[in-house]
C-alpha positions in Angstrom: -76.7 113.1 107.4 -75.5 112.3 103.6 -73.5 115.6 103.7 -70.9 113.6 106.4 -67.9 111.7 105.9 -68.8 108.2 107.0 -66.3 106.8 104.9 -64.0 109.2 107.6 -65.7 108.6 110.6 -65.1 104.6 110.2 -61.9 104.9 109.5 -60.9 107.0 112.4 -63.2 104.6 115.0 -60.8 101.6 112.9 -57.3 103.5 113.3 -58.2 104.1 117.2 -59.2 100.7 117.5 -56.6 99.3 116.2 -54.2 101.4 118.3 -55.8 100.5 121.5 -55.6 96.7 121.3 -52.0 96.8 120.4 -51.5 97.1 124.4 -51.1 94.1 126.0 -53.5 93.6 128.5 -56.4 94.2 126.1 -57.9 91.4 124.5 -60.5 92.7 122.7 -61.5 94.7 120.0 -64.1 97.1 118.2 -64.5 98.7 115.0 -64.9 97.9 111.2 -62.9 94.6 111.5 -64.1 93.7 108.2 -61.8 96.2 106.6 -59.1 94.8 107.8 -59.9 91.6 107.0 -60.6 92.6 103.6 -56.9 94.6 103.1 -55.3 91.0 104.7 -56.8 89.1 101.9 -56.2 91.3 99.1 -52.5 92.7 99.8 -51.3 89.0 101.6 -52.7 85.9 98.8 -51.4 83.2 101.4 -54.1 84.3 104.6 -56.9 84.6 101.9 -59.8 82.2 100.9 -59.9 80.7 97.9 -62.7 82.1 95.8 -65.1 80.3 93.4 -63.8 80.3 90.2 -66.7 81.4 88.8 -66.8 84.8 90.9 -63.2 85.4 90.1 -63.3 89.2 88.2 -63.0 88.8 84.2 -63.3 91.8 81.4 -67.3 90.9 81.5 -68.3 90.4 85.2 -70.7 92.9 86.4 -68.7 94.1 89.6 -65.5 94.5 87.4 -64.7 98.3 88.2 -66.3 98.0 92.3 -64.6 97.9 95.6 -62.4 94.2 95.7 -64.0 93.5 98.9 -67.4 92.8 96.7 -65.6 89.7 95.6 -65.6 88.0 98.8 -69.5 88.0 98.9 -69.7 85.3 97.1 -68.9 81.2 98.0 -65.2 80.9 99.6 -63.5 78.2 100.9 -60.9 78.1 103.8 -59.5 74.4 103.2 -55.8 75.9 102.2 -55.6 77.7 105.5 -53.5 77.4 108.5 -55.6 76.1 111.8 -53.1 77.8 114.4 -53.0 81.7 114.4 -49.0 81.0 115.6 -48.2 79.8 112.2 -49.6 83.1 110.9 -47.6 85.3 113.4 -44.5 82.8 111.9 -45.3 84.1 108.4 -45.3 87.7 109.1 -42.2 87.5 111.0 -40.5 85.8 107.9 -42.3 88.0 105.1 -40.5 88.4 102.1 -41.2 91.3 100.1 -42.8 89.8 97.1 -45.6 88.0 99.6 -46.9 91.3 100.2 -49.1 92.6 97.2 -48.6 96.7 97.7 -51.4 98.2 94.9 -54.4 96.0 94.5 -56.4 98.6 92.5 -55.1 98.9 88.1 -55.8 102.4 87.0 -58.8 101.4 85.1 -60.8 100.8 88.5 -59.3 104.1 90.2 -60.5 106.2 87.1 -63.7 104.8 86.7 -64.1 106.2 90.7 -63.0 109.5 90.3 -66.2 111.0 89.5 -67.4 109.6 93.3 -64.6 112.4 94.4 -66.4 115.5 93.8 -64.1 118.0 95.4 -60.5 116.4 94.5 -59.9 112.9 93.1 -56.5 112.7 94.6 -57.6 112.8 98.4 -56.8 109.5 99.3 -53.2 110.9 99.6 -54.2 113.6 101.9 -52.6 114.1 105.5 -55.5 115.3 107.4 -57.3 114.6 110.8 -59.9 112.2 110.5 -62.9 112.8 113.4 -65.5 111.0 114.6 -67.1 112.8 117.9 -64.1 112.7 120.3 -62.1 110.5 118.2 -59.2 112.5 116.2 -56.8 109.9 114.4 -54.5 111.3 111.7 -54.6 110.0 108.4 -50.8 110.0 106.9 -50.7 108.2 103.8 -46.8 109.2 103.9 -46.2 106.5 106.2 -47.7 103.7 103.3 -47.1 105.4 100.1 -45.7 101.8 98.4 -49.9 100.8 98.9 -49.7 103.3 96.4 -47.5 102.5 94.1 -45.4 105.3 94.9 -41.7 105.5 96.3 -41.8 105.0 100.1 -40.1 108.5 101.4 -38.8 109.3 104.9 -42.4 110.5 107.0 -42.9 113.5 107.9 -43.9 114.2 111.7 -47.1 115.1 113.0 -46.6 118.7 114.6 -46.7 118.7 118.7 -49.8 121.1 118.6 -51.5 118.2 116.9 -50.4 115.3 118.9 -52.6 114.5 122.2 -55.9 114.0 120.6 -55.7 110.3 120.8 -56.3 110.7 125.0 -59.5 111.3 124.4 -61.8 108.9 125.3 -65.5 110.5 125.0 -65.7 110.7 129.3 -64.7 113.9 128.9 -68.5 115.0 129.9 -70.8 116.9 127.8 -67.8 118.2 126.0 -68.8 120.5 122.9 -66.6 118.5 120.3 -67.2 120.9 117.5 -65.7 123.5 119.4 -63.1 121.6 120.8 -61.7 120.4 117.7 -62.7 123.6 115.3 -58.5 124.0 114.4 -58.8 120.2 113.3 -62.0 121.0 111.1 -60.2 123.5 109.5 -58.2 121.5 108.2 -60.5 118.8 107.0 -62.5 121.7 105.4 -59.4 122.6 103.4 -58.2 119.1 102.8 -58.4 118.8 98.9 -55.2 121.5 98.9 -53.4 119.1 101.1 -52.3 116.5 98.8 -48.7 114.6 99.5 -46.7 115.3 96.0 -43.7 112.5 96.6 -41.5 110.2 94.5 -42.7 108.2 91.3 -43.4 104.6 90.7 -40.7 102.2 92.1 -39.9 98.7 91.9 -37.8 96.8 94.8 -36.1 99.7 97.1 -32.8 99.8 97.2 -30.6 98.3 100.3 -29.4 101.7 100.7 -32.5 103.8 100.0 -33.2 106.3 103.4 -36.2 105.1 104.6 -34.7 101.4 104.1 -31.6 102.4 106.5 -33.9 104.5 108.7 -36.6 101.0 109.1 -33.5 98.8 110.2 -32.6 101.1 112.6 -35.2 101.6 114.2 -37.2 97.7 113.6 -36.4 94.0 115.0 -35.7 91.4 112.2 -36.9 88.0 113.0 -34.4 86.5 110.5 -33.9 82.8 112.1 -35.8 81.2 115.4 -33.0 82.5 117.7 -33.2 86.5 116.7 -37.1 86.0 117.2 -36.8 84.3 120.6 -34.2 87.0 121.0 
């Protein structure tokens, strides 16, 4: 059982979760809700808790170079939250681009992990199929490459031969999944020569940068209380 990708296997259960409940008669939800959770109040400063200052990470606190969700173990307080979760749909709507912290992890805690990455340390940037029995979710860091610190480039598409996983739905019977999914195991056996190579480091994109152009095109701007109601 150590030999498996848990890590993986979460993540895919998550992503399929995730896509489920964005239908509209669903109401509920499964899943490691705790991660995202975690990524809300570590990437968005104005949903998260205040910490105790005394857990707050300095040079000589002992969970200095661990995961950042190992800071909200400790005593939090929710008093500078809003009560209604319509003022936090408001605040997405209107999100400016600084209120979104895009890399929360300095180099010094992604070194000091490499060594937990035995076959490449650079697989976090890997497009590969994440599986979890019947569950196939792709995982395309292309699509979120400024969480990375990295220029945000037009995505690439997933091939058609790859698409229709996500039908499944585990009442396919007693369904041999290895079998059925031994082209997507492939590639998760190969993964660490699957890397993305893209763009460098970048700032503020430009108005005119492609993927900028593409996103209005093809997104709905809540820019004042008629265009939303719109």
């Amino acid at each position: 059982m150590g030999n498996l990708s848990w890590a993986s296997a979460c993540l895919a259960h998550l992503y399929r979760s995730l896509c489920n409940t964005s239908a509209r008669v669903v109401k509920e939800i499964d899943g490691a809700m705790f991660i995202v959770q975690f990524w809300a109040w570590e990437h968005l400063s104005w949903i998260a808790p205040k910490v105790d200052p005394d857990k707050e990470w300095g040079p000589d606190h002992p969970l200095r170079h661990e995961a950042y969700g190992c800071r909200w173990l400790g005593e939090r307080t929710c008093d500078n939250l809003g009560a209604h979760k319509l003022e936090y749909r408001r605040r997405l709507d209107r999100l400016w681009e600084a209120e979104l912290k895009f890399n929360p992890y300095p180099e010094r805690i992604v070194a000091h992990h490499v060594h937990k990455f035995p076959l490449h340390p650079g697989q976090w940037c890997t497009r590969v199929p994440l599986i979890c029995h019947h569950i196939v979710e792709w995982h395309l860091p292309d699509r979120c490459l400024r969480q990375f610190g990295r220029e945000q480039c037009l995505p690439l598409e997933v091939p058609e031969s790859q698409r229709g996983y996500h039908g499944k739905d585990g009442r396919q019977g007693s369904t041999n999944w290895p079998e059925e999914y031994v082209e997507l195991i492939a590639l998760w056996n190969v993964r660490q020569d699957q890397d993305i190579v893209t763009g460098s480091d970048v700032g503020r994109m430009g108005y005119h940068d492609p993927y900028m152009e593409t996103y209005r095109r093809q997104s709905v701007r809540y820019m004042t209380p008629e265009g939303a109601a719109n």
